[in-house]
C-alpha positions as CSV (number, residue, x, y, z in Angstrom):
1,X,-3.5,-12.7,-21.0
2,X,-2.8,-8.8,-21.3
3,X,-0.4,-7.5,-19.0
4,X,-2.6,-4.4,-16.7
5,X,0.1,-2.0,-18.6
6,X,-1.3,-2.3,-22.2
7,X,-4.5,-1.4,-20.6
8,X,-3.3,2.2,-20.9
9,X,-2.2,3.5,-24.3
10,X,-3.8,6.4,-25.0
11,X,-1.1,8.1,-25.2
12,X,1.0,6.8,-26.7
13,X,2.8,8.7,-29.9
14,X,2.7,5.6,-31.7
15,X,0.5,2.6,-31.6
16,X,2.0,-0.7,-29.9
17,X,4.7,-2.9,-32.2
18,X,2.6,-5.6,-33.7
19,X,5.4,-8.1,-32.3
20,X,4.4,-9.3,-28.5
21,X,6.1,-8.0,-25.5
22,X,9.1,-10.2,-24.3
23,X,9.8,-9.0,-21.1
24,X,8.5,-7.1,-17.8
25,X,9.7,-5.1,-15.0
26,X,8.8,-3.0,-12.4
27,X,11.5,0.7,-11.9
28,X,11.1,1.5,-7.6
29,X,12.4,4.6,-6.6
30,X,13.2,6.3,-9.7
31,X,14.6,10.0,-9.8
32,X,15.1,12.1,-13.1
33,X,18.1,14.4,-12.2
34,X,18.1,16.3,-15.5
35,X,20.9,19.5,-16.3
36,X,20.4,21.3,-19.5
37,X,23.4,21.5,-22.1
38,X,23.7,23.3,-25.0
39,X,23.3,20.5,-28.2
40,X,26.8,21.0,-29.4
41,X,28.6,19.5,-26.4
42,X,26.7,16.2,-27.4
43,X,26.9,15.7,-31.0
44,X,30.0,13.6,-31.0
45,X,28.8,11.3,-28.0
46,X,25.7,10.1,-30.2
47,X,25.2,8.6,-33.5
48,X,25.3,11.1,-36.5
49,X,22.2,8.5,-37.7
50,X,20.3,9.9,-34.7
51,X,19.0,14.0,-33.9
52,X,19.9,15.5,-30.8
53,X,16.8,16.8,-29.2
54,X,16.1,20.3,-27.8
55,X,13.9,21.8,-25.7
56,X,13.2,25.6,-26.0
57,X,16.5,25.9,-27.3
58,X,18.6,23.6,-24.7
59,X,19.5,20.0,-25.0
60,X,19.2,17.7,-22.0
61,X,21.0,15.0,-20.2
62,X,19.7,13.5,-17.1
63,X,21.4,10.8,-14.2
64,X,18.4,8.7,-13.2
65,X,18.8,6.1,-10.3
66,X,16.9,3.4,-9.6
67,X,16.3,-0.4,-8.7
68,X,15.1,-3.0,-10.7
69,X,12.5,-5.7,-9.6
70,X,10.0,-8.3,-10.7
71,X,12.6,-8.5,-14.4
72,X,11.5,-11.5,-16.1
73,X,10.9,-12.7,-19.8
74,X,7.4,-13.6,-20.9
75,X,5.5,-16.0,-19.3
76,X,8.7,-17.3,-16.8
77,X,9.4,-16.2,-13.1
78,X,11.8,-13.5,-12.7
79,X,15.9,-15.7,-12.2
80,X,16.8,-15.6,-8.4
81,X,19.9,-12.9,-7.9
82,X,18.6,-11.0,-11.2
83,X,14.6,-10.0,-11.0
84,X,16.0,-7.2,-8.6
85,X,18.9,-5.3,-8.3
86,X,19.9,-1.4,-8.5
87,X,20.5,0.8,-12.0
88,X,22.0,3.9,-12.5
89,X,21.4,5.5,-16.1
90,X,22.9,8.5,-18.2
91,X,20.9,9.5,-21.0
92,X,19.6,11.9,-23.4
93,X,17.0,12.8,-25.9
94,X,17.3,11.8,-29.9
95,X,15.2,11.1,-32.5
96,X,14.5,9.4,-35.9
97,X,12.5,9.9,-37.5
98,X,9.1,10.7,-36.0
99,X,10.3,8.0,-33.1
100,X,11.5,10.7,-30.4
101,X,13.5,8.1,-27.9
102,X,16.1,7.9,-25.5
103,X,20.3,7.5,-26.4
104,X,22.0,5.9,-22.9
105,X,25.8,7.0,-22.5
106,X,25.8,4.4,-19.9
107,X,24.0,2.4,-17.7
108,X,25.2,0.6,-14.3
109,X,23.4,-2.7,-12.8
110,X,24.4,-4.5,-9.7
111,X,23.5,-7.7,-11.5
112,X,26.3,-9.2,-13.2
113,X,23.6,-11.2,-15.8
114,X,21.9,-8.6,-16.5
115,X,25.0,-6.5,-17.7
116,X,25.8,-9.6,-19.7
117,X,22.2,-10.1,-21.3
118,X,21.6,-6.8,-22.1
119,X,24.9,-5.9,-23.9
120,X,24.8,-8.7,-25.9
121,X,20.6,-8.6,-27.1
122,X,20.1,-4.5,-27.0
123,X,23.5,-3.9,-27.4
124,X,23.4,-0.8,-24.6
125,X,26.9,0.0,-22.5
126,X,26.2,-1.8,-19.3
127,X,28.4,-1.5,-16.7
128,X,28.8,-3.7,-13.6
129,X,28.9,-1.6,-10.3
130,X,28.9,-2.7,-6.7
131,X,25.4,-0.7,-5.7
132,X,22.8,-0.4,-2.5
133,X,20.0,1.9,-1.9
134,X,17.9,1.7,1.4
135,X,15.1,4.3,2.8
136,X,15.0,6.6,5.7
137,X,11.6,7.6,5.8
138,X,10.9,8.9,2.5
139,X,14.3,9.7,1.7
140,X,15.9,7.2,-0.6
141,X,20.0,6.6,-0.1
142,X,21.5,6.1,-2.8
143,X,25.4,4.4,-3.8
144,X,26.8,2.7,-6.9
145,X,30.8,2.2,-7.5
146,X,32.3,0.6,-10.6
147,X,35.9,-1.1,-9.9
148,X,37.5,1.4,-11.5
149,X,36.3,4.2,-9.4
150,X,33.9,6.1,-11.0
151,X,31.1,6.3,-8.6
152,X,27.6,8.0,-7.8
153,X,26.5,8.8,-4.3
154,X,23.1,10.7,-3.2
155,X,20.1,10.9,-1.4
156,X,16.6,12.2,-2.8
157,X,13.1,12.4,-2.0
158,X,9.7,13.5,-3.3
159,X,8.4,16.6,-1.8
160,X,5.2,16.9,-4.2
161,X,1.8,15.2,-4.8
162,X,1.8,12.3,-7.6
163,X,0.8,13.7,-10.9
164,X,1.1,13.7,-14.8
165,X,3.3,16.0,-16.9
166,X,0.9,17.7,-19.0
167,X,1.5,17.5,-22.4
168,X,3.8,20.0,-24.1
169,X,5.5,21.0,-21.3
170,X,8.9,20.4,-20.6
171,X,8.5,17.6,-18.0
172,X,6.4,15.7,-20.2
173,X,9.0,16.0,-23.4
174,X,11.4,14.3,-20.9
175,X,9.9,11.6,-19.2
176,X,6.9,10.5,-21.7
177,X,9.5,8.6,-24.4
178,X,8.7,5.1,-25.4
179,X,11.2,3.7,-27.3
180,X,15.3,3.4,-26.8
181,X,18.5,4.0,-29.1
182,X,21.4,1.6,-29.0
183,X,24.7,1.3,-31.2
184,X,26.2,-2.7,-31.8
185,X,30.2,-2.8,-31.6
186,X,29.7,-3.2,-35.7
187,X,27.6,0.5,-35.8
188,X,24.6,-0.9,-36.3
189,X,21.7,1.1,-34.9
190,X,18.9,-0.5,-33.2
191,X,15.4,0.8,-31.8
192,X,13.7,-1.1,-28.6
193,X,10.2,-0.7,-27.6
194,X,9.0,0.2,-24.5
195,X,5.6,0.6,-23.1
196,X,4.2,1.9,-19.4
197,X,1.0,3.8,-18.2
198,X,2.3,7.4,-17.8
199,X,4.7,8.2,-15.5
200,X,3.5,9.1,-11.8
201,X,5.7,12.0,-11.3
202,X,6.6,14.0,-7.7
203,X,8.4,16.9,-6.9
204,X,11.8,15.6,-5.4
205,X,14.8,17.1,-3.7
206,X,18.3,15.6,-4.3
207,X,21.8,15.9,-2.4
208,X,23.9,15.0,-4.9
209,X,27.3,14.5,-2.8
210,X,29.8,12.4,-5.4
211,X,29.2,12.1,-9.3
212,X,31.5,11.2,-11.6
213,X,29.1,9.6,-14.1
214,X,28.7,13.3,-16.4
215,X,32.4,13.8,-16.0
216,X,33.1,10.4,-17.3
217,X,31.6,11.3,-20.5
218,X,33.8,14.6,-21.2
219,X,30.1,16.3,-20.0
220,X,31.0,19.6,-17.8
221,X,28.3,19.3,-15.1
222,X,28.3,19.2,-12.0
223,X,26.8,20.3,-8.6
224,X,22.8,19.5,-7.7
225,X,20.7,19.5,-10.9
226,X,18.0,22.5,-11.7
227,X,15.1,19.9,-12.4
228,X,14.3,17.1,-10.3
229,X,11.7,14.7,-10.0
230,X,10.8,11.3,-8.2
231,X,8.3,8.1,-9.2
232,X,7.7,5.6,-6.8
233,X,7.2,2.5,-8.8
234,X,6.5,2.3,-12.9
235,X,5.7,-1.3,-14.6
236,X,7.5,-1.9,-17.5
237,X,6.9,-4.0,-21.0
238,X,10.1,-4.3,-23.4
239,X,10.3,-5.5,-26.9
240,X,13.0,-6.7,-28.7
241,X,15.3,-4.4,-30.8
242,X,15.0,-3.7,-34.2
243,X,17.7,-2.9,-36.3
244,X,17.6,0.4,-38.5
245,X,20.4,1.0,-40.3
């Protein structure tokens, strides 16, 4: 049976892997926080292998949180106390190749298993954190603490209709990116496939009121970020990685 998410593939850059999906998810309450950085500052925090992307002459790093739900593999339920649990991602934009895609600097999960699985099959830098998020109306709150400190707290909200970047703008060279780059502990370089419909994007607000998770990464930004935007819900098809080099 197709999933109702490879319905939609028109635009996609690249066709779909001829290799099935292996796993689903669903991304609630996502918001892109994005700042814009000049290229240089991130050169030595990503794989010379891979290009650091610009956008009208500005690189980009963003702090997107989230939570997780409905995460299972193919054809199994989702595991109790792992199909849904927070995530808090900082990434950027690379490419290689004609493959533009997506280099994490780290990601944080409540869910211990996940943090293990996903080290150890995409190689990514999962972190475990002790995370919540809960609603107040529209707003979204928004925590996540790792033991040694280093912590994220904010609240956001969409303030915008739902609609779709259009393409060759800036908000659609951010979001619209369908594949991931990782790095194993031995330096290989891997490539995972992703695949949604296209993002249902909002206008959002954010009060961004403790971040060390730019800081962290030697990355000097700070403050509220100059684009925001909010997606209630996004299903999710992964593949597994490929290794390139």
């Amino acid at each position: 049976m197709r999933h109702p998410s490879l319905e939609h593939t028109a635009h996609r850059p690249w066709p779909l892997p001829v290799r099935s999906w292996i796993g689903r998810q669903s991304w609630n309450d996502l918001a892109f926080l994005h700042w814009p950085v000049p290229a240089k500052l991130l050169r030595s925090l990503v794989p010379a292998s891979l290009e650091v992307q610009e956008f009208d002459g500005s690189a980009w790093i963003a702090v997107t949180p989230f939570w997780m739900s409905g995460v299972a593999l193919r054809g199994w339920p989702g595991i109790p106390g792992t199909s849904t649990f927070p995530e808090l991602n900082v990434r950027t934009y690379v490419t290689r190749g004609d493959r533009p895609g997506v280099w994490f600097f780290s990601l944080d999960a409540g869910s211990r298993l996940a943090v293990l699985a996903a080290r150890a099959v995409y190689h990514l830098p999962y972190l475990h954190a002790t995370m919540s998020t809960w609603h107040t109306g529209t707003q979204v709150e928004y925590h996540s603490d790792r033991r040694s400190g280093i912590g994220f707290h904010a609240t956001y909200q969409p303030t915008g209709p739902v609609a779709h970047a259009r393409p060759d703008t800036l908000e659609h060279w951010l979001t619209e990116r369908y594949c991931l780059y990782a790095q194993s502990g031995s330096g290989g370089l891997y490539r995972a496939e992703i695949h949604h419909a296209p993002w249902p994007l909002q206008a959002a607000v954010v009060n961004v009121r403790h971040n060390d998770m730019l800081a962290v990464h030697n990355l000097p930004v700070s403050g509220n970020p100059p684009l925001v935007h909010f997606s209630r819900k996004l299903e999710v098809l992964v593949w597994l990685p490929t290794r390139l080099a």
